[in-house]
ZAMARGU-4260 file (C-alpha; in steps of 0.2 Angstrom, whole numbers, plus 5000, padded with zeros to 4 digits):
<rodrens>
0) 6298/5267/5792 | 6291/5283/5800 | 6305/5294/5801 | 6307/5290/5781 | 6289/5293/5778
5) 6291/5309/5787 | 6304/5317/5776 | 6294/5313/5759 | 6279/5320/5766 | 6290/5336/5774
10) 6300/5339/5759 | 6284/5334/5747 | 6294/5321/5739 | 6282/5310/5735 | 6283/5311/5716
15) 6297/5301/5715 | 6288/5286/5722 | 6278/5285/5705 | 6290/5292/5694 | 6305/5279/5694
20) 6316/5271/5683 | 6307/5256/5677 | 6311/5242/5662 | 6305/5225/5657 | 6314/5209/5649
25) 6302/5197/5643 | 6307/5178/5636 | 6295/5171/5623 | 6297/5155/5615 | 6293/5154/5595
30) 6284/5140/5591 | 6276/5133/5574 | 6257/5132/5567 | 6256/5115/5578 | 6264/5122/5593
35) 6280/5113/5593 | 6296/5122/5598 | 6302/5132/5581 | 6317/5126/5575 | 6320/5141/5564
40) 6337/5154/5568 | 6331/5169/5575 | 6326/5182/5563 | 6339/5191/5553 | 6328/5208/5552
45) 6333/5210/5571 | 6351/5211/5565 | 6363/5207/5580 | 6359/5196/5592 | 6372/5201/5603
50) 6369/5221/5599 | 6352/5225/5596 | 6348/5232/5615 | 6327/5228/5611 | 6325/5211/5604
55) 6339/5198/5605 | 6339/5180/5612 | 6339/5172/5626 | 6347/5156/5628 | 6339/5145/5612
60) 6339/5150/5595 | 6319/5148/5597 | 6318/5160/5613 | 6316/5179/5607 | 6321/5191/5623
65) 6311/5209/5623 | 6319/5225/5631 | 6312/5240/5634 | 6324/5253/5639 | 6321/5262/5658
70) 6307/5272/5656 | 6300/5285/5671 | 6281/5277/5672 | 6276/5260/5672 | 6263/5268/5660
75) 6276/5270/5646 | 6284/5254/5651 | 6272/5244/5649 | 6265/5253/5632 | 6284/5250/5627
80) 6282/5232/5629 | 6267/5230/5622 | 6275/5239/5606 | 6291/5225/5605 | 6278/5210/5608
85) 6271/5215/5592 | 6285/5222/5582 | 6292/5204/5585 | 6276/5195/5584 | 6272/5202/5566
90) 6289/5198/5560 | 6286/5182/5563 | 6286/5169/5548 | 6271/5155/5552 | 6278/5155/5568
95) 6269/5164/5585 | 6275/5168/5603 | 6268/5154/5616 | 6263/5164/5630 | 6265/5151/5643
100) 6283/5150/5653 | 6285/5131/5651 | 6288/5127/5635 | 6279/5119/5621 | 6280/5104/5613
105) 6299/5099/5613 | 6310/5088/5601 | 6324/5077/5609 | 6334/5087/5620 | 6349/5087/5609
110) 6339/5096/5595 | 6335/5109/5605 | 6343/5123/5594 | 6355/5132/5607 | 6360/5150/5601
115) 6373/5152/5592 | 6385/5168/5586 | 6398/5178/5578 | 6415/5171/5579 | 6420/5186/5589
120) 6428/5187/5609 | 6410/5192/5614 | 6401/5178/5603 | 6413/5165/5609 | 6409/5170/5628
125) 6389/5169/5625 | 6392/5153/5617 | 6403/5144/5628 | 6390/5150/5642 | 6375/5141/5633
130) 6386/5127/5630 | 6391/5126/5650 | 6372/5129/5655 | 6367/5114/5643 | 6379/5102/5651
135) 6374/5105/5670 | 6354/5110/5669 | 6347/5101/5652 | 6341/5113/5638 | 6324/5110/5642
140) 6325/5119/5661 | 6334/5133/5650 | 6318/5136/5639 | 6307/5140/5653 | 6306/5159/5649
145) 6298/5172/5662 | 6299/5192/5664 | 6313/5201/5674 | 6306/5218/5681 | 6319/5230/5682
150) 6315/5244/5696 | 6325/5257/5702 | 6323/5276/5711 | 6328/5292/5701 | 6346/5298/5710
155) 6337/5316/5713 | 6325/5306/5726 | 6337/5299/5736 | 6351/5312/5735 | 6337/5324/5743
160) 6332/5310/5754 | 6352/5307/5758 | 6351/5323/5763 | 6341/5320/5777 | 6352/5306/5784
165) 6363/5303/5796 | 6374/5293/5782 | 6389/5305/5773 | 6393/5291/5760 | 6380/5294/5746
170) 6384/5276/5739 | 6381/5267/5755 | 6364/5276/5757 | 6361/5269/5741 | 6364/5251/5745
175) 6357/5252/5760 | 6341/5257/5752 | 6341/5242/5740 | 6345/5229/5751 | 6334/5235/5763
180) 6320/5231/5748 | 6330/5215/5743 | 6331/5208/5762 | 6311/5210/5764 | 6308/5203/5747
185) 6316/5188/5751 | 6303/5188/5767 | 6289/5191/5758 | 6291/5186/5739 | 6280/5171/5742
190) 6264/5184/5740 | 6270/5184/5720 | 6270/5169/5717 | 6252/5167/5723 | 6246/5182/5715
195) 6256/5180/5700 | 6261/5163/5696 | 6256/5157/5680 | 6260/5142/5675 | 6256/5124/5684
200) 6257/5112/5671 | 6268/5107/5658 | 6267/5097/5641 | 6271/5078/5642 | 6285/5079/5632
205) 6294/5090/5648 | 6307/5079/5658 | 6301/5062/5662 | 6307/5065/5679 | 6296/5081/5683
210) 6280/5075/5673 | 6280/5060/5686 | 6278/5072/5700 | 6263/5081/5692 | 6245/5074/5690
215) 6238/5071/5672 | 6223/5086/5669 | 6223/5082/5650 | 6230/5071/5636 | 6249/5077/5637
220) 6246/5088/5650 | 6253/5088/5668 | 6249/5099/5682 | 6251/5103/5701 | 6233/5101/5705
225) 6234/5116/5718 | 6252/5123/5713 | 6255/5143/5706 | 6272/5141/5696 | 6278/5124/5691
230) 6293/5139/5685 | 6298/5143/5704 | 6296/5124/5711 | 6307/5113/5712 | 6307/5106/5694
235) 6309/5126/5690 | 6322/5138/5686 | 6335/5137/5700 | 6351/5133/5705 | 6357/5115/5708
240) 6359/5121/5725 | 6351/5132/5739 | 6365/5147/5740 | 6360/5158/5754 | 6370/5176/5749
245) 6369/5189/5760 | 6362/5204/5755 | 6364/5212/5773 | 6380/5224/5763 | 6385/5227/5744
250) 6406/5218/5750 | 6397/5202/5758 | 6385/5200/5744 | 6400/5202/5731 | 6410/5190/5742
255) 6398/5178/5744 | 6397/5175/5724 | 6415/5177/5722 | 6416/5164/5734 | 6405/5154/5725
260) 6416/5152/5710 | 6433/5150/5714 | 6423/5134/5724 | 6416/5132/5705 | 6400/5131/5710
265) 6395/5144/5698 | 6405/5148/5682 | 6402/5166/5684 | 6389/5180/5694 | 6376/5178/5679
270) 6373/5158/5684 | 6367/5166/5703 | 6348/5163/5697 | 6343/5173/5713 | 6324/5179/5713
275) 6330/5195/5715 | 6346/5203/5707 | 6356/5216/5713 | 6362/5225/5697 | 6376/5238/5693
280) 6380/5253/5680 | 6390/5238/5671 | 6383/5222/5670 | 6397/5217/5658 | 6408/5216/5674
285) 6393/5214/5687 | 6404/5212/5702 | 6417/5223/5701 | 6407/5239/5695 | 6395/5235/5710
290) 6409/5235/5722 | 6418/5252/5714 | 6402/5260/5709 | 6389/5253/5721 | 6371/5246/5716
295) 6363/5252/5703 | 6344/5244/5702 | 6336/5231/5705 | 6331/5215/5696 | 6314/5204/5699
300) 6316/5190/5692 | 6302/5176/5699 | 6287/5183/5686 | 6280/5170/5674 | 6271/5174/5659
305) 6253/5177/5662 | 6247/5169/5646 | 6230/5176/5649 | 6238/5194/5642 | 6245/5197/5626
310) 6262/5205/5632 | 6262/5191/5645 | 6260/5202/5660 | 6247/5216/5662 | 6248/5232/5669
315) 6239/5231/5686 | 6254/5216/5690 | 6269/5230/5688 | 6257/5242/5698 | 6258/5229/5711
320) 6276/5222/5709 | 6278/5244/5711 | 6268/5245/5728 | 6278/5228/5734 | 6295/5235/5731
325) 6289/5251/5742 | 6281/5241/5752 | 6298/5230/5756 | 6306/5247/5757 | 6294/5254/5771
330) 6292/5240/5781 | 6306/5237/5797 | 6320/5224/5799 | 6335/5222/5805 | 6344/5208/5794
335) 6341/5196/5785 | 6346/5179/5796 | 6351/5161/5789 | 6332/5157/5797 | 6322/5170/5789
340) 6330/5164/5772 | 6327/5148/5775 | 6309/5151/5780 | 6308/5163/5762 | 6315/5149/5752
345) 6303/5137/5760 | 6287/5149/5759 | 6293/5151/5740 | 6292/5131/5736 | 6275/5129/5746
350) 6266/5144/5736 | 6273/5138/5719 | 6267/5119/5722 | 6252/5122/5734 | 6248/5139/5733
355) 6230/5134/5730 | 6227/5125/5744 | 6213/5128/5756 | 6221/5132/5773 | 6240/5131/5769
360) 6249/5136/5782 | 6267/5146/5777 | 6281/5149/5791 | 6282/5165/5799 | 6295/5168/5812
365) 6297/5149/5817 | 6277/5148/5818 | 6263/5143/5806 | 6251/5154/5801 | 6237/5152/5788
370) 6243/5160/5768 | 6229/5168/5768 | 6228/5178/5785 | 6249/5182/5779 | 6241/5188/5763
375) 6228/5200/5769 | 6240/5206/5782 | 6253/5211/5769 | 6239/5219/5757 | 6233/5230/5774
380) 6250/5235/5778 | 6254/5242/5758 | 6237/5250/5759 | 6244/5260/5777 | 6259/5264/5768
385) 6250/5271/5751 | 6238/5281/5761 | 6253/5288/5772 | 6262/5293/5756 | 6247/5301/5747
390) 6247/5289/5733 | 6232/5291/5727 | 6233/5284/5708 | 6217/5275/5706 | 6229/5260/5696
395) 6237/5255/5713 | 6219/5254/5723 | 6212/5245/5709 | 6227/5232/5709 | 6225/5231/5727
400) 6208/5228/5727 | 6210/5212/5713 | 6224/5205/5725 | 6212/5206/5739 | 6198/5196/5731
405) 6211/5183/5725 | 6214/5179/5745 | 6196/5178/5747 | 6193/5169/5732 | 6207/5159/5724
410) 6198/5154/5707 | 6202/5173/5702 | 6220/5168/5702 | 6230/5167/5687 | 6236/5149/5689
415) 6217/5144/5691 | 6211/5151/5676 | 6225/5142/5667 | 6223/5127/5673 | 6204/5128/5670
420) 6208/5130/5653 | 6220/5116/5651 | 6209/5105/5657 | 6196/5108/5644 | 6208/5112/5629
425) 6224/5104/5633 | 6242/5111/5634 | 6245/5115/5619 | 6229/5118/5613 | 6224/5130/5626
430) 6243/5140/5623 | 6242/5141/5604 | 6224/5147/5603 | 6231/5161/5613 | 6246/5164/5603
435) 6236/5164/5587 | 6223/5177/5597 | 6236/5187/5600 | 6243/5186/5582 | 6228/5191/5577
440) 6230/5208/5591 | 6245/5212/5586 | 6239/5216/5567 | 6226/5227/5573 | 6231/5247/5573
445) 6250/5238/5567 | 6256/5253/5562 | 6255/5263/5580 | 6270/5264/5591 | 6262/5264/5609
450) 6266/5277/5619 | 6270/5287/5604 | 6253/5291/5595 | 6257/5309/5596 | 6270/5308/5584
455) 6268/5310/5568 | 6263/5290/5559 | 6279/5292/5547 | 6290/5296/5563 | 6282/5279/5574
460) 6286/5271/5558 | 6305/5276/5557 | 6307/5274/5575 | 6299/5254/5575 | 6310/5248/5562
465) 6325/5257/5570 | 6320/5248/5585 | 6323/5230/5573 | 6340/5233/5570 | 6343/5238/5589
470) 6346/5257/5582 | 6345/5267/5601 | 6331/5281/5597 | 6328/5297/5610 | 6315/5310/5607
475) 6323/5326/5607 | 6305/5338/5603 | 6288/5328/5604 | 6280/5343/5596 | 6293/5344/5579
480) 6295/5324/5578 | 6315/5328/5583 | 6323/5312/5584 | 6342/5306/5587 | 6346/5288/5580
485) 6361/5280/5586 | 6369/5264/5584 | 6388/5259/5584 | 6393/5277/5589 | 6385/5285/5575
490) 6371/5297/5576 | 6358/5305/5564 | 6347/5318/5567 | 6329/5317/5559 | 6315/5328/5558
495) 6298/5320/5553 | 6303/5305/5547 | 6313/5310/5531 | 6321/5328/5533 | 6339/5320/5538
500) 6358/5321/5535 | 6357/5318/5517 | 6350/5335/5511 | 6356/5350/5513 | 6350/5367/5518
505) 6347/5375/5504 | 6339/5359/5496 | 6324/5360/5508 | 6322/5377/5503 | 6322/5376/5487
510) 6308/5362/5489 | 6298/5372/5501 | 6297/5386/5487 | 6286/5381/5474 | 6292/5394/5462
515) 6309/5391/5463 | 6309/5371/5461 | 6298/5379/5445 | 6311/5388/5439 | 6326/5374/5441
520) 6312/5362/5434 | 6311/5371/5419 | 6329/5375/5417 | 6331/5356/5415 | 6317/5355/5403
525) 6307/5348/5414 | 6288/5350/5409 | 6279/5359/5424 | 6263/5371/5422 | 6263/5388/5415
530) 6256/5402/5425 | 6261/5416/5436 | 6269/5420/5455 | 6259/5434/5467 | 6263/5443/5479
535) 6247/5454/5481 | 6229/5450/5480 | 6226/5464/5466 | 6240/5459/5453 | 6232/5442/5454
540) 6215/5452/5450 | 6220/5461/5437 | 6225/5445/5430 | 6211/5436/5430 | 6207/5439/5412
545) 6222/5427/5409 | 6216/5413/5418 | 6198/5413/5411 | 6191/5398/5400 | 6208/5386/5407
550) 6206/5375/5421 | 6214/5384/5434 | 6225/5380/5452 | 6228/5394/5464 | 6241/5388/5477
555) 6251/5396/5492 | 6270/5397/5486 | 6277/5387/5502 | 6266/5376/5511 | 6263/5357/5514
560) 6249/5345/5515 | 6238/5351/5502 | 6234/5366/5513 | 6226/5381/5503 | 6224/5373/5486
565) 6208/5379/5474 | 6205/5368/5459 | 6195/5382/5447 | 6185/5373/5433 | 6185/5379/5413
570) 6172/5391/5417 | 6173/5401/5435 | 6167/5419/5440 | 6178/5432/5448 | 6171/5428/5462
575) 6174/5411/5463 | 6191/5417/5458 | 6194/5429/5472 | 6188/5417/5485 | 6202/5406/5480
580) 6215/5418/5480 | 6210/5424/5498 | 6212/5404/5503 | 6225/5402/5498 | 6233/5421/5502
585) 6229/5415/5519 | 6242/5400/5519 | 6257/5411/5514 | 6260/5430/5508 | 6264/5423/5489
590) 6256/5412/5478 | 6256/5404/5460 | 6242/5405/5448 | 6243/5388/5436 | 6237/5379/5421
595) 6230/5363/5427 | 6238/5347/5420 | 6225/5335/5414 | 6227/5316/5423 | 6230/5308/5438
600) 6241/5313/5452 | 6253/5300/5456 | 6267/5305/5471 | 6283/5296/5467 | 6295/5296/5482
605) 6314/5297/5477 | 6327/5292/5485 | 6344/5292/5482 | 6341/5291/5464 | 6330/5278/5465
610) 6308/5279/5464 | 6306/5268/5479 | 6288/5270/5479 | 6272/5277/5470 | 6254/5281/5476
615) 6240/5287/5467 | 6231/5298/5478 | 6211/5299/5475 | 6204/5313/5480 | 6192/5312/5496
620) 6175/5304/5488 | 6160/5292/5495 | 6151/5277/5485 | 6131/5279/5487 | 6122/5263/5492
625) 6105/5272/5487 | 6103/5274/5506 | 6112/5287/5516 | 6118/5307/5512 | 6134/5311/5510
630) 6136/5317/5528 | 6132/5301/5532 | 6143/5290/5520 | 6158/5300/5528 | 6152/5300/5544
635) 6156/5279/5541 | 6170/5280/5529 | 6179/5290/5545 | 6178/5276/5557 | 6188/5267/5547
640) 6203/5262/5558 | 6215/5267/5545 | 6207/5287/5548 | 6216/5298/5559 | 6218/5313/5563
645) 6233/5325/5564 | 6243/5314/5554 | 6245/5299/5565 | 6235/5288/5554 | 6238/5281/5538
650) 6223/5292/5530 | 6217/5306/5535 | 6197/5309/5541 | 6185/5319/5528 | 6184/5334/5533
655) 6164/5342/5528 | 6172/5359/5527 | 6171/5376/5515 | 6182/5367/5505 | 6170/5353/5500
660) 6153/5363/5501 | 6161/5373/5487 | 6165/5358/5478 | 6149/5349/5478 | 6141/5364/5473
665) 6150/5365/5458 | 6142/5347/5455 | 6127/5357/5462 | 6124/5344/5476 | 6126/5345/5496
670) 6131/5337/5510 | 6110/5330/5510 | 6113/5323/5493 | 6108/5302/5493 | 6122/5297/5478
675) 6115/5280/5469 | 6121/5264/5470 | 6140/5265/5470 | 6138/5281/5464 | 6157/5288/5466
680) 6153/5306/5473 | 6172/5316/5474 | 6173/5331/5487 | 6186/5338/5483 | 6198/5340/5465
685) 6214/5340/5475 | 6220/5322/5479 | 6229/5326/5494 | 6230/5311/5505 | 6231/5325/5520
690) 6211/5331/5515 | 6204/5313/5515 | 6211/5304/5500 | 6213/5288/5496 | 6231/5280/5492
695) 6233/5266/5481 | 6250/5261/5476 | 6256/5260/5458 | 6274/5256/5460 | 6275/5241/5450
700) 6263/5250/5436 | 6271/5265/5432 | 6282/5266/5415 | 6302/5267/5421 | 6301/5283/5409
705) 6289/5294/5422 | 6301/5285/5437 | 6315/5293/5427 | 6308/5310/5424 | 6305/5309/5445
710) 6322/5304/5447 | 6330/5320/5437 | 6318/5332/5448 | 6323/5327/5459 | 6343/5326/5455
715) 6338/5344/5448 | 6335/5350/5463 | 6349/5341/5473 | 6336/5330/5483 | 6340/5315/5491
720) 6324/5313/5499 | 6309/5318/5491 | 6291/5316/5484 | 6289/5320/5468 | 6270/5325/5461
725) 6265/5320/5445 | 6252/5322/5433 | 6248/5308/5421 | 6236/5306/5408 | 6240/5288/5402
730) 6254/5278/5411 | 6254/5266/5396 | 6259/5279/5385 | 6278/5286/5384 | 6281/5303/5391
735) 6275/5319/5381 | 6270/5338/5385 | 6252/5333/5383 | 6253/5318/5392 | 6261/5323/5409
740) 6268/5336/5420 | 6278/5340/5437 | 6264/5352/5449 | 6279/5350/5466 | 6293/5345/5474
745) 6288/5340/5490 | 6301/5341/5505 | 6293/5333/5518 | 6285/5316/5510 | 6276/5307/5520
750) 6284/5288/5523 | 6266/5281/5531 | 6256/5283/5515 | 6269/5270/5504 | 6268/5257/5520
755) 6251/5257/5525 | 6241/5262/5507 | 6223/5261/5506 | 6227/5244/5492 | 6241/5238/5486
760) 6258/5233/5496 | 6271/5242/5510 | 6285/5245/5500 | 6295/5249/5519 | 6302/5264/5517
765) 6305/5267/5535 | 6320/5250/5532 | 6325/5259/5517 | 6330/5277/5525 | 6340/5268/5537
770) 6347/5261/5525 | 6350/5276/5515 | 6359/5283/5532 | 6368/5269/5534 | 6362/5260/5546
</rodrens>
């Protein structure tokens, strides 16, 4: 253990030991307002059950699997999981995720709704599996879900740290370094289960034969009195039989299993339910890409749902399952004997049915020794190891510090807590309060992708619905919302959400030009405002006696988001006249001077030749109450959870700027003013939702005259994608030159502000550019 701790600390490797390859799969099964096992197929918008590599199922119909994809912190893996619990929860149709490992309320045992799918080689093979699994261990033992913790080192750490030793087969180092952590984790996995476990009861409509061996807490409800994990006893998720595999090389462990199914003891490598897993680059063909390619991670596999956390296992339990992995790592042994199994396998049943106990007493090499002295030791030995290795991270003291108190004090476990509430609320009660909590979670702040508030809100968006279908994603630039989708060996390259594939070049420049998508609107007699294009300050100026007495916009020629706009009313002075030109000079180096359209400014996105959405944007405004400034009214309406900033928010903040103290004093009032009773006071004329406006959508309202006047815009331009802004008086009244007008072509629409508008409904647009790019 030294020698290893040496050469990290020498050739300051100790970065790797944070920075890993980790990933989460997580078992949920759906249950109904009443919490009875959902009887309902699994839901079509995940696509695939067999393909989609984040959300598929597991062995039921009714049990929805979550994958997060290997990730470098446990940070970002858990903020991935916590993404997928709600992405799925919210999909969900009357039905929740129980949160507990043992399952709910349960029909018969043959109407428990086995998976089923496509008649292909692959569907064929997952259903005779189910099939096999239902005939030798009962559907119900099959719905007990859990959470499999995938953990692994990057190859960079231990090719340097292969290095250093004595070893001149890199794959062999490898292994060794996996079994080595396999070998101690079947020693010591007991501590997991005490810490961890999470689920000592059942529901009463469980197998007769295990709710006999339990002791009624509630009406229904059956637990082990001063049990952990009613999932890891002996009622639990195992084999029919105690198979002791070797993991003291990668050919005896592969031979052991081989072994075990030409003796057909198990049908094949996936039916070896080991608490631990060694797992290869192909797990399609576990056994032979282990052998030829070596091992490849490692698989935990004991974790039950902690109910008492929305994603059914928090944070500061992979910091520890993390320090435990290192900890089996950096802690000496030989081999693994027949004996020290036997005495794992034996430490693992006591914890999960008498974990609570005062003074139990676990083996440890052939003596007895108090679970709680064995606890404290390991904890003091990982704290050694930490301090030795500079670990610092304040996450792993604190998770340390919770597991210490837990020996000291076992109503801080999570299997007391549960029970507690079982007791007082019953099983099912107590499960589908917290499944309707966390329902109730999920819906706050929806449109976030944890881990991903940095992006841009329309890119989360098109990123979470790829994630339904099981599209792969990869970031390619954080800072230009560059993103690759893949799925089926096709790729699409977006930027922001909507600059994809389908338009070309020159399509996005004639949309970023203000003045040319002018000209080609005009060319097909398309009505757009009159007015003129500068260059310079001074021609402007000398044209300002064209402008005077005419409601007037001065607009940059090329830029997005409402960024240096100047609404000029009928009458305005030079001044106020040469203040907007320098605005918005200082946007771009050309600009158009323009007639303003009467009416309301509605954004139609097209796509495809079709209007797939409208909004009508308010400008930003307050309502008075008779009470507060305007300062203040803002100051409220901001904290609206909607209000972002940056554009990772449906709306945007107010902003109490130039921009709107030159706009109140045209009404001649300040930020001080107290409006009257909803008094609606408007801070700006331009109704960008990107200056804190108001979206409220209007696609069911508008005439299919305007959508068609948006449609050949855009077809005018050769647009696929694009938001189209106009300006109507009347939408009851038929199109006319007084009645409306095109003011842009907007290249880069935003998708957020049609799925999450201020009022009205999510017209999806993230499903319906995947759609578009055929996927």
């Amino acid at each position: 253990m030294k020698k290893l701790i040496n050469i990290i600390n020498d050739k300051k490797l100790n970065r790797f030991l944070t920075k890993c390859n980790f990933g989460i799969e997580k078992e949920n099964v759906r249950v109904d307002s009443s919490g009875h096992l959902a009887m309902t197929k699994h839901p079509d918008i995940f696509g695939n059950k067999l393909k989609n590599p984040y959300i598929t199922t597991d062995f039921s119909e009714s049990q929805v699997e979550m994958i997060t994809p290997s990730m470098d912190t446990i940070e970002e893996t858990y903020n991935f999981l916590d993404s997928l619990h709600d992405i799925v929860s919210l999909e969900l149709k009357d039905e929740y995720l129980w949160p507990q490992s043992t399952p709910p309320s349960l029909p018969d045992e043959e109407d428990i709704p086995v998976s089923t799918f496509e008649e292909t080689c692959e569907g064929n093979r997952a259903q005779k599996y189910r099939d096999y699994l239902s005939q030798k261990y009962g559907k119900q033992k099959q719905l007990l879900s859990g959470i499999h913790y995938n953990f692994s080192f990057k190859d960079e750490f231990l090719e340097l740290l292969h290095k250093e030793s004595k070893n001149s087969d890199f794959k062999l180092f490898k292994d060794e370094i996996y079994l080595k952590i396999s070998r101690n984790f079947f020693k010591y996995r007991w501590i997991l289960i005490y810490l961890f476990g999470a689920n000592p009861s059942i529901h009463g409509t469980y197998s007769r034969k295990c709710v006999d061996m339990l002791d009624e807490v509630a009406p229904d409800s059956f637990s082990y009195t001063s049990g952990n994990s009613f999932r890891n006893g002996m009622c639990g998720y195992k084999n029919k039989e105690v198979f002791n595999i070797s993991y003291n090389s990668r050919a005896e462990y592969v031979e052991n299993i081989k072994t075990l199914i030409s003796q057909e003891k198990l049908i094949s490598e996936k039916e070896y339910y080991s608490p631990i897993r060694l797992k290869a680059k192909d797990n399609t063909n576990l056994l032979k890409s282990i052998e030829e390619d070596g091992i490849e991670y490692l698989e935990v596999r004991l974790l039950d749902l902690n109910p008492m956390i929305k994603t059914g296992i928090s944070i500061d339990q992979l910091y520890f399952v993390h320090l435990f992995l290192l900890f089996c790592l950096f802690t000496d042994e030989d081999s693994l004997t027949e004996k020290e199994m036997w005495e794992g396998n034996k430490n693992h049943d006591l914890v999960a049915h008498y974990g609570r106990k005062v003074d139990l007493e676990l083996f440890d090499g052939g003596e007895f020794k108090f679970l709680k002295d064995l606890g404290l030791d390991i904890i003091s030995k990982i704290e050694i190891i930490i301090e030795n290795l500079g670990i610092s991270n304040s996450n792993y003291t604190n998770t340390l510090r919770e597991a210490l108190e837990s020996f000291h004090n076992t109503d801080l476990l999570i299997s007391s807590q549960i029970e507690k509430g079982i007791r007082e609320e019953g099983f099912i009660d107590f499960n589908l309060n917290l499944a309707k909590k966390y329902y109730k979670e999920s819906q706050i702040d929806n449109f976030s992708l944890r881990g991903y508030e940095d992006l841009e809100l329309s890119t989360q968006i098109l990123i979470k619905d790829a994630i339904k279908r099981g599209i792969k994603f990869e970031i390619l630039d954080r800072k230009e919302n560059f993103i690759s989708l893949t799925k089926n060996g096709k790729t699409e390259y977006i930027v922001q959400a909507t600059k994809t594939s389908l338009d070309s070049y020159s399509t996005v420049l004639i949309m970023e030009n203000k003045l040319v998508t002018k000209k080609i609107l005009e060319k097909n007699k398309i009505k757009v405002p009159k007015g003129g294009y500068y260059t310079n300050s001074q021609d402007a100026v000398d044209d300002f006696y064209r402008y005077q007495g005419t409601k007037t916009v001065v607009k940059p020629n090329s830029t997005n988001f409402g960024l240096g706009i100047t609404i000029l009313p009928k009458e305005f002075t030079l001044s106020d006249y040469e203040n907007a030109l320098n605005f918005a000079f200082g946007e771009d180096d050309s600009i158009l001077i323009e007639e303003f359209i009467e009416g309301k400014e509605y954004r139609i996105f097209v796509l495809k030749d079709k209007v797939v959405g409208i909004l009508h944007r308010v400008p930003a405004n307050v309502v008075g109450d008779e009470k507060h400034s305007i300062r203040t009214l803002v100051e409220q309406k901001n904290k609206d959870v909607l209000r972002g900033t940056g554009y990772k928010k449906p709306l945007q903040k107010i902003n109490l700027g130039e921009a709107e103290e030159t706009f109140l004093a045209s009404q001649n009032l300040n930020f001080d003013y107290i409006p009257k009773k909803d008094e609606t006071i408007y801070l700006r004329e331009n109704s960008n939702i990107s200056t804190g406006g108001d979206s409220i959508d209007f696609t069911d309202d508008i005439l299919d005259e305007y959508k068609q006047i948006a449609i050949d815009s855009a077809k005018a331009a050769d647009a696929t994608i694009c938001g189209v802004d106009m300006m109507i008086k009347d939408i009851k009244e038929l199109p006319n030159d007084s009645n409306h007008g095109i003011i842009e072509i907007n290249f880069n629409p935003a998708i957020h502000i049609h799925c999450y508008p201020y009022k009205g409904e999510n017209r999806k647009l993230g499903e319906k550019i995947l759609d578009s790019l055929g996927f």
